[in-house]
Phi, psi and omega in degrees: 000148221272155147286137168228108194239126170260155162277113152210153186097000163230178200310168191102169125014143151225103146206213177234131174290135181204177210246173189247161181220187195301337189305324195292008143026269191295288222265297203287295178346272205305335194275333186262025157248002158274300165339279180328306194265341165274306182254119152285003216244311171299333177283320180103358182235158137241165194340291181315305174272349170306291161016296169285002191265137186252179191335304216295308179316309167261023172261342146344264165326344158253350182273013164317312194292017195220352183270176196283276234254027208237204146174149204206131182202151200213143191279135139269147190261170161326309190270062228340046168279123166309065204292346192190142159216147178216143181245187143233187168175148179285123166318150214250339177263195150298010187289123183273017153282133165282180190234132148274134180209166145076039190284139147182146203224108156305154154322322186282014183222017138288156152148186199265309189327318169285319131080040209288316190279320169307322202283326189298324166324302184294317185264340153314290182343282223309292182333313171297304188325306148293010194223322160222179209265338168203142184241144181242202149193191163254163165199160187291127184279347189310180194265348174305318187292334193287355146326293198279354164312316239266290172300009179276290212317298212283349170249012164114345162329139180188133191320148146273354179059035169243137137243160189225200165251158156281147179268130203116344212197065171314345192266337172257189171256119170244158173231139156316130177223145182216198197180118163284184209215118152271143171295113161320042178291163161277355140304332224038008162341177172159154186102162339308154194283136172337312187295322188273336175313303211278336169293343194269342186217046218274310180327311210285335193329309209275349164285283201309317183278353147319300189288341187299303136347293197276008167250356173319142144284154188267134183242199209195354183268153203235322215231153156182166186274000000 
């Protein structure tokens, strides 16, 4: 079953964080072809080649939020409009950071008030957070990019001084930002090896990633690669 983290009691927006499964198709699709066409650099595609992606393709991409080594999570408003998706995912080589990808918040879910990026942020964490020891990502060096600079920074995020071009999109820059991960316990314990944490405390996820929600800070950043 999808995690279902609800909002309430604070100002803003009222939904929920849940995990996206394959049904979800149709939804990642229309969102992430708004993505393409408003950023193509946050997305990592533009428009043309979003386009070109067939069923079989996105429906890949939603079932992420349900694979071992993926994740994939999206804000529904009341009114079941999608307002934001953000994924992760484990590296497939040896690099032992997990990756952030693929941030995008419609305009109607900015703001600090709405805090649309954080709450999806707070559930990539905890999910990485059990899996690897750090997690990094790109983001756009453009002046576009600096909203979501600004929220990687307030959660702990911090340049690596590596840059490239994007791919597909030579003409921008993107920079590396990265971050180490403590495992979330509710005890706050720590030292224990990771492998033996999370079997021992596998049950617990959906409390750790709960508290992990109701204590984010509320942001205000949209886009990242």
């Amino acid at each position: 079953m999808p995690l279902l983290l609800g909002r309430a009691g604070l100002p803003g927006l009222r939904y929920v964080v849940r995990s996206t499964v394959e049904q979800d198709w149709r939804s990642v699709r229309a969102l992430r072809l708004e993505n393409a066409a408003e950023n193509p650099v946050s997305y990592g595609a533009d428009l043309r080649t979003t386009l070109a992606m067939t069923e079989d393709d996105w429906r890949l991409r939603a079932r992420r939020g349900t694979g071992r080594d993926t994740t994939a999570v999206v804000a529904v408003a009341e009114d079941g409009a999608w307002l934001g998706i953000m994924a992760a995912q484990l590296p497939a080589d040896e690099e032992p950071a997990a990756l952030l990808t693929g941030v995008f918040v419609r305009p109607r879910g900015r703001g600090r008030a709405n805090g649309v990026a954080d709450a999806l942020l707070a559930d990539v964490l905890s999910w990485a957070a059990l899996r690897a020891p750090s997690i990094r990502l790109w983001v756009d060096c453009a002046p576009d990019g600096a909203p979501a600079r600004g929220l990687y920074a307030r959660h702990g995020f911090r340049r690596t001084g590596r840059r490239r071009a994007a791919d597909g999109l030579p003409n921008a820059v993107i920079e590396e930002m990265a971050t180490a991960l403590e495992l979330p316990t509710v005890d706050g314990s720590s030292g224990e090896p990771r492998e033996e944490w999370v079997g021992r405390n596998a049950a617990t996820r959906p409390l750790i990633a709960r508290h992990a929600r109701d204590v984010a800070p509320l942001g205000s950043a949209f886009t990242s690669v």
